[in-house]
Each structure stands twice: as structure tokens, then as C-alpha cells.
N, C-alpha and C positions, 0 to 999 in steps of 0.2 A: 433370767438366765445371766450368768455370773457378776452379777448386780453387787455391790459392797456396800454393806453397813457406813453410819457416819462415822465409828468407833476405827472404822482402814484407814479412813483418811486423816486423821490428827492423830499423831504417837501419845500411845498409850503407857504409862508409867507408874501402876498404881504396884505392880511388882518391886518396885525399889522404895512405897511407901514408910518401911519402918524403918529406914534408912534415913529417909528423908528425917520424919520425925524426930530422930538422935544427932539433925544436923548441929546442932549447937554445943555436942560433946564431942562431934572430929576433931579429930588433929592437923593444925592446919599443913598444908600439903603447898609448894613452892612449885612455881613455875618450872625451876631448874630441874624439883626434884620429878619430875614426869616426861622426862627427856632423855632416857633409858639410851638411846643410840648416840646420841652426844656426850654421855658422860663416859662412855664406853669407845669412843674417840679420844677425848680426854684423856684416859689413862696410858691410852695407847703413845698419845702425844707426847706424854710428861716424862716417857722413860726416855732414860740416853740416849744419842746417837752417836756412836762414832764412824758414820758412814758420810760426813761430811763434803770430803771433797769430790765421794766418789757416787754422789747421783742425791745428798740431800734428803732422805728417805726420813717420813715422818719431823721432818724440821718446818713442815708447813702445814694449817688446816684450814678447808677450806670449811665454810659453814654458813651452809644456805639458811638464811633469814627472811623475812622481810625487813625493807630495806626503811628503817627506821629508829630514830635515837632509842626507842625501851627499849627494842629488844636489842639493840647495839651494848646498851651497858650491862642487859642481862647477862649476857655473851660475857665480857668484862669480865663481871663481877665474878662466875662462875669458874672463870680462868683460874681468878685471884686465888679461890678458894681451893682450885685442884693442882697449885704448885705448888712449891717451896720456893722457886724465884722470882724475881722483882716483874713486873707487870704494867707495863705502860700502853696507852691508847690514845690514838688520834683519828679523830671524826675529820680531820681538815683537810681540804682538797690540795692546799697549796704545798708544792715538793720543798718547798724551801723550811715551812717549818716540821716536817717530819727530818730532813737529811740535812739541817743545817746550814746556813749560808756566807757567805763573804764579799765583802766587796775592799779595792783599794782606792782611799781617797786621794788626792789632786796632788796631795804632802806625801805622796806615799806609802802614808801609814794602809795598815789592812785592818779593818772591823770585823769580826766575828760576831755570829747569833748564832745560839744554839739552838739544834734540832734536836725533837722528840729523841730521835736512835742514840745523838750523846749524850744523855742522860742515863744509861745503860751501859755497864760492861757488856754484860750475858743478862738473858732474862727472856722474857716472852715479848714481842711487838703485837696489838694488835691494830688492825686498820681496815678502813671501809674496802669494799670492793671498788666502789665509786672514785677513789683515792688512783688507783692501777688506769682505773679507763679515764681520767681526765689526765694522767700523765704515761700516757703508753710507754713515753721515749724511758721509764725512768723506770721499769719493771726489768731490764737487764741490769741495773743498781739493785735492786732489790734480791735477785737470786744470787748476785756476788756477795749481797750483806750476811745472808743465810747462809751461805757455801762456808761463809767464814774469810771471803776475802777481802783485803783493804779498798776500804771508800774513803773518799773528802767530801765534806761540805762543797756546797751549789756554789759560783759564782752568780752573784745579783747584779753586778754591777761592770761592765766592760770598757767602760768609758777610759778608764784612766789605766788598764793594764789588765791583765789577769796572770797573777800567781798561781803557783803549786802547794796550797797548802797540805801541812803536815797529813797524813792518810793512816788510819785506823780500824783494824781488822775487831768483830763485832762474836758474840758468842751467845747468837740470837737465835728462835725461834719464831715464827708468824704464823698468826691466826691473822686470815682475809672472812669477813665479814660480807654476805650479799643475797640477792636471790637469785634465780637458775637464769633469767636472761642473763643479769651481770656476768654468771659465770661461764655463759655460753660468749657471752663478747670478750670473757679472760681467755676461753679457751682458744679463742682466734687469735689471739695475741703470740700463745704459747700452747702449738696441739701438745708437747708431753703433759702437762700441768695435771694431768687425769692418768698421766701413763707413771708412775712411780714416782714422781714430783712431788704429790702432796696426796694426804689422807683428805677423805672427805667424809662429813656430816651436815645432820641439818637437825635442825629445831621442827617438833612434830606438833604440827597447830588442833589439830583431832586428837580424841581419844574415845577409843571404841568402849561401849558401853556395856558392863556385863555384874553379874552381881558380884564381883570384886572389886572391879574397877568404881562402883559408883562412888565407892566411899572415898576412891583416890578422889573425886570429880568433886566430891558436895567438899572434900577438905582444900581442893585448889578454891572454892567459892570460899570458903574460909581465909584462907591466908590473903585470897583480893580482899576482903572485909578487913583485917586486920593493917593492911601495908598502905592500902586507898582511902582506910578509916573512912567504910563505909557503910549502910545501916544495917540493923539487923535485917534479915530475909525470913518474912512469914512462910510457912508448907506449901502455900498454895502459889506465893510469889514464884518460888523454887520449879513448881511444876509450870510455870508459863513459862519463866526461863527458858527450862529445859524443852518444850516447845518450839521456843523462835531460835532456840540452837540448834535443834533439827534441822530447821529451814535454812538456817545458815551454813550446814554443811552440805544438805540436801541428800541426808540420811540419818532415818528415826535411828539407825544401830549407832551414831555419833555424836559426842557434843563437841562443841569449838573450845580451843583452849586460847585463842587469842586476847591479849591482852588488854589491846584498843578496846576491842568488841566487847568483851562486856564492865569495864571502867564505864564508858561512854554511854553504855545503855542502863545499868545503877544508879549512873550519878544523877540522869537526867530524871530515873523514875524518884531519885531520894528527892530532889526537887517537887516533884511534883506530890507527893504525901508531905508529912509532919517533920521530915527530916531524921527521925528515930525509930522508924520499922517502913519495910518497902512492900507494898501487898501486891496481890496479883494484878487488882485493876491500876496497879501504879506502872508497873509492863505494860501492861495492855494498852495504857493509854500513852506510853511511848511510842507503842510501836505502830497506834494508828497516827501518832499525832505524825511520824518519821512519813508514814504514807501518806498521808494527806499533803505534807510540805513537797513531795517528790511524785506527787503526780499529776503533776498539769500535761505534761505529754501525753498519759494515757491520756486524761479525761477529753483530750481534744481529739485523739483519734476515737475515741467511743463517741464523741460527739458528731463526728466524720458520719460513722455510721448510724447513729438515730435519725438522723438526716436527711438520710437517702444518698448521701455524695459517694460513700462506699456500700455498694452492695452484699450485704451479710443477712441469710436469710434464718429465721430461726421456727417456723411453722411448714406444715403442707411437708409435699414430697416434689422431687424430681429427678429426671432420669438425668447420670452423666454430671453430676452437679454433688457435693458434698463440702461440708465446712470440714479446713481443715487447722490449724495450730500453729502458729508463729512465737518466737520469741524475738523481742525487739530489743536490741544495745545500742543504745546513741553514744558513741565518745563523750563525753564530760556530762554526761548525765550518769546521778549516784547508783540510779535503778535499772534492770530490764525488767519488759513490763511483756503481758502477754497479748496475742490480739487475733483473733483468729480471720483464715484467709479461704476465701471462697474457689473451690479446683473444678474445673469442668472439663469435659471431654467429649470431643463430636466424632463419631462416625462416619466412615462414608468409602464406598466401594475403591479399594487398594492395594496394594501390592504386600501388606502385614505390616508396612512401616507405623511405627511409634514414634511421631513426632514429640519431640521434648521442646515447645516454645522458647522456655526459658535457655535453653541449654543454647538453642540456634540464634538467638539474641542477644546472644555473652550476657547473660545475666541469672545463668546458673552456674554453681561450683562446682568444682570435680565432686566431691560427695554428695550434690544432689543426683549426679549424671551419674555417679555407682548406683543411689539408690532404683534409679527407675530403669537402667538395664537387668539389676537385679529381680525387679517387681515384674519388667520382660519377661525374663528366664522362667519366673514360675509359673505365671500364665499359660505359657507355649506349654512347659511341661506338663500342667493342669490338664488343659485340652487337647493332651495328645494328637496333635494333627500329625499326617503323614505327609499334607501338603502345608506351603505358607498359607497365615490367614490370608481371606478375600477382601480383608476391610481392612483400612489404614485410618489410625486415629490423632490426632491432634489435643498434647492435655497442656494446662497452662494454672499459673495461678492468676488471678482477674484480678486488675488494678493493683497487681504488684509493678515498682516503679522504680526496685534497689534491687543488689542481687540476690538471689533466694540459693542458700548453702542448707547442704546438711541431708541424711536421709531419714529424718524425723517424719516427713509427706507421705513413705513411700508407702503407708499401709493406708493412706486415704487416698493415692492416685491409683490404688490398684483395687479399691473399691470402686472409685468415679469410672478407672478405665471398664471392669467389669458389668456394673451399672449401663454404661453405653453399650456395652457391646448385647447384653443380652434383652434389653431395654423396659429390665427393672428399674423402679423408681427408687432411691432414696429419702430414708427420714431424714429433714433438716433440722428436728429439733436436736439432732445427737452432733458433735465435734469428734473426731476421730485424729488419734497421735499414735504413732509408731513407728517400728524399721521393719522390715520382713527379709529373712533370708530366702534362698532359692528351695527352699523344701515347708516354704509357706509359714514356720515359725515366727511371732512377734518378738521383735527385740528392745528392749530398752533405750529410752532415750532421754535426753537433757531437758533441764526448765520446765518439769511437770506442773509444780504449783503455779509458773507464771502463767502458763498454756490456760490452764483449768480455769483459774482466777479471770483469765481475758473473753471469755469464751459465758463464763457465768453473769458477769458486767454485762453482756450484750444480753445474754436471754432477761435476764432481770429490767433493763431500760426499756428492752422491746416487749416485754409481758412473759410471767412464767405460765408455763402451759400444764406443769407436774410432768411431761413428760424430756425433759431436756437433759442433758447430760455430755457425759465425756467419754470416747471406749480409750483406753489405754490400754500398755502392755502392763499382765501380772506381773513383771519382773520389778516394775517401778513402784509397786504399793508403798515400798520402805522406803520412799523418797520423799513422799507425801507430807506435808505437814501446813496444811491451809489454812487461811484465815480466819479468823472468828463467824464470820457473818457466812460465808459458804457452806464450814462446814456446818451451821447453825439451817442451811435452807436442806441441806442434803439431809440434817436429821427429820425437817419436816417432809418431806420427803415432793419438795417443788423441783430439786435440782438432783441429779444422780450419775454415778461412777458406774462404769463397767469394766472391768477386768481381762485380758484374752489372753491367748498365748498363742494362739493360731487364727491363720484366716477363716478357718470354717467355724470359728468361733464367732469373728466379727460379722461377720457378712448375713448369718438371720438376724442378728442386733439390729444393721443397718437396713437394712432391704426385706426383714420378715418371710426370707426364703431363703432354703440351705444352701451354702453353696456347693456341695455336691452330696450324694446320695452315700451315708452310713454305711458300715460295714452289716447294720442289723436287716436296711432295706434289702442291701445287694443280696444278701441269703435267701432273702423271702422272695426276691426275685428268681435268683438260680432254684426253688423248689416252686415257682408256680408261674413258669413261661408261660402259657395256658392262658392264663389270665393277666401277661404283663401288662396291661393295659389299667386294669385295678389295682397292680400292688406297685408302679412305678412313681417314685416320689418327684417333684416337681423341685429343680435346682437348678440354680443360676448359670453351673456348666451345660446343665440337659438347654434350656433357654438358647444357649448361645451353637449349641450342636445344632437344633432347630433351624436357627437363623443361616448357621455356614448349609447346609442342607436347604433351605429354601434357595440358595442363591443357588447351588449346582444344579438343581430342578430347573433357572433361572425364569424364578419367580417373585424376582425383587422389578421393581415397577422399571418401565422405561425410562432409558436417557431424554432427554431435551430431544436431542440429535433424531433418538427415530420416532420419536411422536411427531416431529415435525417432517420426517418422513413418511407415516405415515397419512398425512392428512393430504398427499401428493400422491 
């Protein structure tokens, strides 16, 4: 039951093959030219203003980057291309060589250095963002430069006096260069900068995949071949490519148009062949050699766990008890890696309270504390009670020791909480990831492949059983795109995916009993009262109706208190 092929989980792309095939007679296709919203800025930019003094409109663009030299000169160059006038740029942090400086020596005399800006009557300025936020003080110079009104060169030097030199008014435009933090610490600087101040665009590092666009995508892998003079690309090279680009945006509908990203991964596979055609295993074998260099972290917490030191169980069943999905990001480590975390949940006669451990321990985030009031709400409404529940539970994640963010849990702590309460057992060879809304729906969530990946590592060290796997939400299929060896165990069919979009989807996966009674049973119900007894289906809610009902009979065992009363 909603089980997936090995063919779901690696992006399939044999529909762009005669494409593929004619890669070598594309035209090659330019970074700039696949930038459709910046260049459409551009023009916007390049036309006159004569709104100068009276608010600066279009005399400035903002353009989110990333914050590095290619794509700084790409920016640049593409400037260059879309004026008629003169085009200067400075990468330099220091204010003295963009606005010029002076100082007066001991004799008197005054030295001048020229800044970037006098080198320019009128023309366009370009500059980092970096440039603004290491000289805050000097961004009210900059909007007088733009305005059109008279600046001087920096004094450097104070020692010996400071002059008034001469002051020169500037018939300039600026392009600021950065990415959204930068430009969220410009905007503190200056809240109008977004209010009529300045146009804004950005460089689009995606591009959605469709049979028009592909040819745009195989001619930008053309023109890196040509400008990087790098080797040719076999068919098949082309299809891993496009593979670990999937991965890289963390969707099969996209590939990454980043520049770094695949120079870097080319160059290392041209390396690794003949230097004069790049094949697939020449990918392939970057991309394991890239994991292999970048996973000692994992391999020591998977080692954690073969061990015994962290408890992760991957056979048998238990009640209250389920694997669930972590993604781990260590600051200056290149990778997150995934690892799965054991959730448990106890029972015990209470006033309905859901204790959330983590949350009471400051060591859960506001989004995990949505998700599990959320996983509240649908339960209560699930079990329609007319009174509060009788039992208060306690759910936690085991031998978690950092804080646990995110409502990626909440569709495995509302299986563990359910699991308790009606005191069905769970399969532990399955891992479960997901969000759930309050009407029981699975929602999509972040770090699929690392999840799966971290979760397959442990069934694999600790023995595959054929029956182990992953339930995920359907929404994340098109995110999918796993590693060779997964999905190579998924085709043999030791390790497997399941798909849900709802709770009464996951919960017979998990637990091999529904969690509530079909709309086909309840029919067969309401036409044979008679006999409810043979046509009523056995489910996790009826279980837990049982239990709240055995307590109001109060036929749940004695306390401590009167057993030892009554033995007096």
C-alpha cells in the first residue's frame, strides 16, 4: 500500500533524451542570457531620470547575488553591455579608494588620490554591498552622489590640518551588488531604500525544467564548456548531472544554474578521466569521492549507534516507541547529514495534558511546539470526546542533547502518541517524516534525501530485514533524488519508500491496523446493527474508545495507595 517504485525516487529524464542527444549542436546560452528579471531591470535602469533631486527614482539597483567575485563581474560585465555609458566598479571595502582622498603635509602642501567616483563624469557606479555595511557612516555620501549633489574626496590624514577641498557634483547611477541578508542590514541602515529609493532585482540561480527550457539548460552547459574550456560531456555524463542538480536544488522539476557549482564539479570530474570527454562514472565518482571527504561526522554518529551508545532500533515492534527523522547542520561543516531519532511516549492516568519534554526543557523551537499542538488538535478532534481525555502523556525525543526545531516529527509523534494510547505496537523497521495539519493531512517537509539516506545507513550496519523503509509525505516525491547505492537497494527491493498524504494512510503502514473505520465499513455497519459485532472493523480510534470506556467502568488496576489499603 502506497509503496514507490525505485524509478520515484531518482528523477527521471529519459523525456528530454533527443535533446540530450543534439547537445553538441546547441547554441550556447550565457549566464546573463537566462536572467530574464535582471535584464528587464536593466532596461528599466538605463532609461533617463529626470527625477533627480526629487526622490532619485530608478538612479539605483539593488541586485541580489551571491556574495562573490563571478558573479560580481558577471553583474559588471552585463551592465557594460546594457548602457551606452562609461561603467566603473570597485570590489573594495576601503571608502577612501572609491570617493577619493587627501591629506595636507607638515609643508602645507595637499596630496590628492584619486577615487573610483572621479574617474567618472556620469556613468553607472558599481559596488559591493559589503562596501555600504563596512562604511555605514559614508551611505549618506552616497545618496548625495546619486541625488546629483556636490561631494569631496575623504580627508586621510588630520595631523597637520584639514582643508575644504574643491567639491564636485557627479551624474551617476549605482548598481549595489549582495544577497538578501546584505540587503536586509542595508535596509536598517536606510527603511526607504525598498520604498521608491531603488529598483530591485536578483540573479535566478534555478531554472525550471520543461521541454523548452531544457534546451535553454543543455546550451548554458554549452557555453560553461566553452568560457571554462571544459571537456566534452558524454549523454549519459549529462543525465548524472542532471541528477545531482536535482539534489542540489531539492527538486527533480529544477536544475541549479550556479556557477561555482558546476565549474567545480567538471573540473574535478575532467580530472579524474582522460581530460578530453567527461562520462558519467567520472560524476559519479566525484560525487562519492565529495562524500566520502565530508562524512566523518556522520560516520561517527552511525558509529554511535551500531554501538549500542545511541539507541536506534531497526527490527521487532513496540508500543509508544517509533523512529523518527532528523536533519543535522553543524556550522563549518560543508554537509547536513541525516540521522534518525528514536520518539517515545508513556501513558498514564491524567487530566488530557500532552506533555511536550522537549518544549519544557527549552530545548524545543516555536515550530516544533506548533507542530505538536497542532498533532493535539487533530487527535482530540479524531476522538471526539465530549469530556477531556483521562490519561496524560509524556512524548520526548531519547538522547536528543541540542535543540529539536521544526514540525517535520509531528507525523511520527502523533503516531508514537496514538501507538500509546491505544496500545498498539509499532513496526520499527519503518522511519516516518512528516507535518500534519489539523484535518489529519500530511504536509511536506525539508531534507528528504538526508532523512532517507541517515535512516537507510543505520538499517544497512544493523542488518536489512527486506522489510525497512521510509513513510513520507506524497507531496515530497519531486524532491527526491538519492544516492546511487539506495536507490540501487530500493530497486532490489531490501529497503522501501512509502508515500501518504494522510494519517489514515500512515498509521495501517505503521501499526497494521486502520486508524479509523472507512466510509465502506460504516455503511455496512448502519445496514447490519444486528450483527455489529461481525461487521465492526478493528481501529486504533475504536482501541482507544475501549480504553477511555474501560476507565469510566473503572476498570483500570489499582493505585499503589489502595492496594496498600486494601491489604489493612
Amino acid at each position: 500500500m502506497n509503496q514507490e517504485t525505485w524509478q520515484s525516487v531518482c528523477p527521471q529524464y529519459d523525456q528530454y533524451q533527443s535533446t540530450i542527444d543534439a547537445f553538441e549542436t546547441l547554441t550556447p546560452c550565457s549566464f546573463m542570457s537566462l536572467q530574464r528579471r535582471f535584464s528587464q531591470a536593466l532596461k528599466t535602469f538605463a532609461m533617463p531620470s529626470q527625477a533627480r533631486k526629487q526622490g532619485g527614482v530608478s538612479r539605483i539597483l539593488l541586485v541580489n547575488s551571491p556574495d562573490n567575485p563571478v558573479y560580481f563581474n558577471e553583474v559588471v560585465q552585463q551592465v557594460r553591455l546594457s548602457t551606452q555609458d562609461d561603467v566603473v566598479a570597485s570590489s573594495s571595502l576601503d571608502s577612501f579608494d572609491v570617493f577619493g582622498s587627501y591629506r595636507v603635509t607638515e609643508s602645507g602642501d595637499v596630496l590628492h588620490s584619486e577615487g573610483v567616483i572621479e574617474q567618472i563624469e556620469s556613468g553607472v557606479l558599481v559596488l559591493s554591498a559589503n562596501f555600504l555595511l563596512a562604511n555605514p557612516q559614508q551611505w549618506l555620501t552616497v545618496k548625495a552622489l546619486v541625488l546629483g549633489e556636490e561631494i569631496s574626496p575623504l580627508c586621510s590624514d588630520r595631523r597637520f590640518g584639514k582643508r575644504s577641498p574643491p567639491k564636485r557634483s557627479h551624474d551617476i547611477k549605482l548598481v549595489i551588488v549582495g544577497d538578501r541578508n546584505q540587503f536586509a542590514d542595508l535596509e536598517y541602515l536606510d527603511d526607504e531604500i525598498h520604498s521608491g529609493l531603488a529598483l530591485f532585482s536578483e540573479l535566478e540561480l534555478e531554472i525550471n525544467l520543461s521541454d523548452t527550457s531544457i534546451s535553454l539548460y543543455l546550451g548554458f552547459l554549452r557555453w560553461l564548456q566553452e568560457t571554462y574550456n571544459l571537456p566534452k560531456l558524454e549523454s549519459d555524463a549529462i543525465h548524472t548531472l542532471m541528477i545531482a542538480g536535482a539534489r542540489e536544488t531539492e527538486d527533480q522539476r529544477y536544475m541549479p544554474l550556479g556557477l561555482l557549482w558546476h565549474v567545480s564539479l567538471l573540473e574535478e570530474a575532467s580530472l579524474r578521466g582522460n581530460g578530453r570527454v567527461i562520462t558519467a562514472e567520472d560524476i559519479e565518482g566525484v560525487i562519492q569521492d565529495r562524500l566520502y571527504r565530508e562524512s566523518y561526522l556522520p560516520d561517527r554518529a552511525l558509529s554511535d549507534i551500531r554501538d549500542g551508545q545511541v539507541i536506534i532500533e531497526t527490527e521487532g515492534e513496540q508500543v509508544g516507541q517509533v523512529n523518527g527523522l532528523t536533519v543535522i547542520d553543524v556550522p563549518g561543516h560543508p554537509r547536513a547529514y541525516g540521522e534518525p531519532a528514536r520518539i517515545s511516549c508513556v501513558i498514564h492516568f491524567g487530566d488530557g495534558d500532552i506533555s511536550d519534554v522537549e518544549r519544557k526543557a527549552d530545548l524545543g523551537g516555536n515550530l516544533h511546539a506548533k507542530g505538536m499542538m497542532i498533532m493535539q488538535a487533530f487527535v482530540s478532534s479524531a476522538l471526539q470526546l465530549e469530556e477531556p481525555l483521562p490519561y496524560s502523556a509524556s512524548l520526548v525525543f531519547e538522547q536528543s542533547y541540542c535543540e529539536v526545531d521544526g514540525d517535520s516529527a509531528s507525523l511520527a509523534e502523533l503516531c508514537c502518541f496514538v501507538s500509546a494510547l491505544s496500545d498498539c505496537p509499532i513496526n520499527q523497521q519503518i522511519a516516518v517524516t512528516g507535518a500534519v495539519d489539523q484535518f489529519g493531512r500530511v504536509q511536506a517537509v525539508g531534507g528528504l534525501n538526508e532523512k532517507i539516506e541517515g535512516f537507510y545507513h543505520v538499517c544497512q550496519h544493523q542488518g536489512f530485514t527486506g522489510h525497512q523503509g521510509v513513510i513520507l509525505p506524497k507531496s515530497n516525491l519531486k524532491h527526491l533524488a538519492l544516492n546511487r547505492d539506495v536507490v540501487e537497494s530500493i530497486r532490489k527491493g531490501e529497503f522501501h519508500i512509502w508515500s501518504v498524504s494522510s494519517v489514515d494512510e500512515a498509521v495501517p503502514i505503521l501499526m497494521n491496523i486502520p486508524f479509523r473505520q472507512d466510509e465502506k465499513t460504516q455503511e455496512q455497519i448502519a445496514a447490519a446493527e444486528s450483527d455489529e459485532a461481525n461487521t465492526e472493523q478493528e481501529t486504533v480510534l475504536g482501541k482507544i474508545a475501549e480504553r477511555i470506556e474501560a476507565f469510566d467502568r473503572h476498570s483500570h488496576p489499582m493505585s499503589l495507595f489502595e492496594r496498600l489499603r486494601s491489604w489493612f
